[in-house]
N, C-alpha and C positions, 0 to 999 in steps of 0.2 A: 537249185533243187527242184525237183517234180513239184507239180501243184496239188493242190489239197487231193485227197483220195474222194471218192465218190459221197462215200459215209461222212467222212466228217463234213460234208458240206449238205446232205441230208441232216445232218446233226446242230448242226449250227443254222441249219434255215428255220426248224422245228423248235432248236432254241431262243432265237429272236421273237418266233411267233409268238410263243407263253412270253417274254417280256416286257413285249410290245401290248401284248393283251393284258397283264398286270396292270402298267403305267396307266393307261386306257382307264380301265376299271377306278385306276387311285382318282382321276380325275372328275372323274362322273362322280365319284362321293364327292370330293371338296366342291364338287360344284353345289351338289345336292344340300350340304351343309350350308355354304351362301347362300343357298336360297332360304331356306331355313330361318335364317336370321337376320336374312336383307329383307324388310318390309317394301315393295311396287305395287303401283295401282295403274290404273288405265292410264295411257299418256306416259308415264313413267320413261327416261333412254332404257335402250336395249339394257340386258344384262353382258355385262361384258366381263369375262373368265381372265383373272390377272394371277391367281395361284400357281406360280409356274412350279411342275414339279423337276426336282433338279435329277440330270439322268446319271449323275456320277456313279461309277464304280471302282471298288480298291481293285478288285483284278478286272483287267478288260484284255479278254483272249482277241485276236485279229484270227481270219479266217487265212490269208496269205500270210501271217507276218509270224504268228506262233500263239503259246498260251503262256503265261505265268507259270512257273514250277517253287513251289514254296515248301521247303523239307518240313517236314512234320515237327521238327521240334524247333522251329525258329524260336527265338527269343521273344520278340515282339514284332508288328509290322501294324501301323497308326492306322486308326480307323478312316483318316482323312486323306492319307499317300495313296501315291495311284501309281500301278504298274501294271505297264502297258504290253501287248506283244509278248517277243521273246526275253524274258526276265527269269532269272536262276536265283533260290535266295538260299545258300546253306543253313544248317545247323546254328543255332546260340546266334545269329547274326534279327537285327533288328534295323527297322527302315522307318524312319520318324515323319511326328507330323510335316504334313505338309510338302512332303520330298514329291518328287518324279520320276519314277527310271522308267525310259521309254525307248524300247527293245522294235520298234513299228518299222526299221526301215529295211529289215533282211527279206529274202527271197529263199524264207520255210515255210509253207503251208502244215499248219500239222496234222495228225491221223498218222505218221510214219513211224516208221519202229525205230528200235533205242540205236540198232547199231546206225542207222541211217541218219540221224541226227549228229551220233557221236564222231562219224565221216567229215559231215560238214560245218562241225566245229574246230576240226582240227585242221584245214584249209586256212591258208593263208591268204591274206586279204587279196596279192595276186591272182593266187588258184580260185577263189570264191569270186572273183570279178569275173575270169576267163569260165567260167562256170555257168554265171549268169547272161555274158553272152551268147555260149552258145546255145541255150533255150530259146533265146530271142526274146530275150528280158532286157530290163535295164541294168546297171550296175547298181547295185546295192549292196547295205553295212551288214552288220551283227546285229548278236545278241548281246545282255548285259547277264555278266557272273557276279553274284558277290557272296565271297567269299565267309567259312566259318568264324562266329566270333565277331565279324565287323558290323560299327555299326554308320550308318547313313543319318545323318541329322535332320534336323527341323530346315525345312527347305531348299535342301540341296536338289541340284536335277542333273540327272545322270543321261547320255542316249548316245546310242551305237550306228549313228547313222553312218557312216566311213568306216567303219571297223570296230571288232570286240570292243567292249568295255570292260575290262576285270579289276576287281579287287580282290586281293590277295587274302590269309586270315587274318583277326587282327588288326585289320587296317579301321580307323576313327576317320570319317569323312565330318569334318566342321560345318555348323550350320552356314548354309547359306550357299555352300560352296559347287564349282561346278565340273565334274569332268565328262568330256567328249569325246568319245571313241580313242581312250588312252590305258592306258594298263599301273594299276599301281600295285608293287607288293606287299607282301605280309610284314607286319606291326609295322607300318607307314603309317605316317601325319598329316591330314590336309588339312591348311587352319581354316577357320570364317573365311567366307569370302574369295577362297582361292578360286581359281580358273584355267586347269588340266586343259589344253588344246589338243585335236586331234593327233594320232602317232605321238605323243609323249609317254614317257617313261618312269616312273618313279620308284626306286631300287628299294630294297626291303631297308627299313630302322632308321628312313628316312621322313626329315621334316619340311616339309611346303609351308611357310610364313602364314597367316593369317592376312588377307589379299595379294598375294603374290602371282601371278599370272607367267605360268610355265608354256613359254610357245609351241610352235608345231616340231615335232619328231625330238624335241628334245629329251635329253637324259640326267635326271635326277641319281650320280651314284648311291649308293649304300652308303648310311651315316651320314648322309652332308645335310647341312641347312641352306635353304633355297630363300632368300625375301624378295620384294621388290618386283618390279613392272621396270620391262620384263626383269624375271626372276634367274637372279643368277647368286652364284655360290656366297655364300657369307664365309662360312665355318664348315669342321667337324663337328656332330654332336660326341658330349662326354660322355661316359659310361653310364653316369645317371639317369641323364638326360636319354641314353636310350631304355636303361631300365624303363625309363614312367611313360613309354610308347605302350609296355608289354600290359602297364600297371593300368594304365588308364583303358584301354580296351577291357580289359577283366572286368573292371568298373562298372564300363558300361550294361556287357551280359547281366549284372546283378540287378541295374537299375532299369534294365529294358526286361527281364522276368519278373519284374515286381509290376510291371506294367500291365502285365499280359490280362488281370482280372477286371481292372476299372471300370471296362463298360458295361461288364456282368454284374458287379455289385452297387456300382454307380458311389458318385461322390459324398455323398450326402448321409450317409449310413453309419451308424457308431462304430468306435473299433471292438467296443464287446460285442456288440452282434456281428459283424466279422467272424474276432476268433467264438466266437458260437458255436455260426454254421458251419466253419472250417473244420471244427473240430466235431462234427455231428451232435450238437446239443441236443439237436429236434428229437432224433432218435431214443434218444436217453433217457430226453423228458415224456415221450410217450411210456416207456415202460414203468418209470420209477417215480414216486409223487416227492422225490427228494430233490431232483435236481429239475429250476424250472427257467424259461427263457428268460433272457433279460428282457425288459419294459424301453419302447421308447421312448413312455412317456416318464420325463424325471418327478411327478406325482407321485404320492404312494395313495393305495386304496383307503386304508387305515387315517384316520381324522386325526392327527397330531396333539399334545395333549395341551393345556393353556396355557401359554407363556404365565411364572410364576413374579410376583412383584419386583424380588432382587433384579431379574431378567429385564421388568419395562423397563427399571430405572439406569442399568446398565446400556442398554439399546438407547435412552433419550440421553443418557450423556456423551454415549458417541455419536450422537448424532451432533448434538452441539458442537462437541470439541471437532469436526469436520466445517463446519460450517464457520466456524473462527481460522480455520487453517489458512493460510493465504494463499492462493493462485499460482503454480509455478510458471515464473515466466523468463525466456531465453537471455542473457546476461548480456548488456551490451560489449560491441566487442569496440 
């Protein structure tokens, strides 16, 4: 494809400058706060700046390669996962800590419009090579799709360097697991650990083993279980068993929307003050002197009234009869 348009490369030079200028600025305070609180005197070693600020970003657009596209109603996508380049994320789909999809190795500058994109996605990896030749480029991969509904677990790494990466809808990609420039369909299974090789295939309401390593251009049909290194046919799955494909993605969407608040309300917060603010308590309690916030603090203002004698004598016999109680301890086996 063409190389970036003029503007976006005005765009993105202007955009580094403010980041690069940010970072900059972070550093000059922590430095300044070191000093602050590092006591030197004459003679003293130099100061030396060990604060490294980390330059990580969840979306990291490339100026040749593409930007992240993240549909507005995603599910969730982990404050730690990083997506790189050319990256598509549907609707209800969710990409968990610690993942990677890295979209870095196509030849799409972006700034171009939708139909021109939509052209050279629908190229095949053939057409998209003899493409890139004749530019006078090198040959290069895709992009990564993933699909509505699906979700990406706690450390999988995905990347399209040889061709598309897609998942379908519905598709549970297992912690840990890895596919590479391979296609998998909707309500598919990759367990832990698996290992998708370039040009493989995995057919829709199918299951990948829990480390199973599917090699190059191979083909996973619909309904079959795949285990093993290399990974080849076990079984048909049963009706059930593809039910809890459909069951277990649904699942997911529930528990990766329930997600989506944690780093705005943080861990540590009560669940009454939750549903409070959820429910506009603030508002309410500004109008009306009847309904008022809840208290962090588990204190009341009001001074408790004196514990009455039935009460000492009640509180020191339980205490006693605990301290006679004997120790429980694990029964030899």
């Amino acid at each position: 494809m063409p190389a970036p348009t003029l503007w976006a490369q005005i765009r993105h030079v202007i955009g580094r400058a403010f980041r690069e200028t940010g970072q900059a600025l972070d550093r000059v305070g922590i430095r300044g706060i070191e000093h602050t609180t590092t006591s030197k005197t004459l003679g003293d070693p130099c100061y030396k700046f060990n604060d490294h600020l980390s330059r990580h970003r969840t979306f990291m657009p490339l100026l040749k390669r593409g930007s992240p596209s993240i549909h507005e109603n995603v599910a969730f996508i982990a404050p730690c996962a990083t997506l790189i380049g050319n990256v598509h994320v549907s609707e209800h789909a969710s990409v968990w800590y610690g993942a990677v999809l890295r979209g870095d190795a196509c030849n799409y500058g972006y700034g171009h419009s939708e139909e021109t994109y939509k052209k050279w996605r629908e190229y095949t990896k053939e057409e998209r090579l003899k493409h890139d030749m004749q530019l006078g480029g090198k040959p290069a991969g895709g992009a990564i799709y993933v699909g509505a509904g699906t979700n990406v677990q706690d450390g999988c790494i995905i990347t399209a360097r040889e061709d598309h990466a897609k998942l379908g809808e519905g598709v549970t990609v297992g912690h840990m697991a890895q596919i590479h420039s391979a296609t998998v369909e909707s309500n598919s299974l990759i367990g832990m650990g698996a290992l998708i090789n370039p040009g493989a295939k995995v057919e829709s309401q199918s299951f990948v083993a829990a480390g199973a390593i599917v090699g190059r251009d191979e083909v996973v049909k619909s309904g079959e279980l795949w285990v093993g290194n290399p990974a080849r046919k076990l079984r048909d799955l049963t009706v059930k068993e593809r039910e809890k494909l459909f069951y277990q993605a649904d699942q997911y969407v529930k528990v990766a929307e329930g997600q989506g608040n944690v780093s705005t309300l943080g861990g540590n917060i009560p669940d009454t003050l939750i549903e409070y603010m959820m429910i506009g308590g603030g508002e309410e309690a500004a109008n009306t002197e009847e309904v008022e916030a809840p208290s962090l603090s588990s204190t009341s203002p009001e001074t408790p009234p004196p514990p009455t004698a039935a009460a000492e004598n009640k509180e020191t016999a339980d205490k006693n009869e605990n301290e006679d109680e004997p120790q429980l301890r694990p029964k030899a086996v």
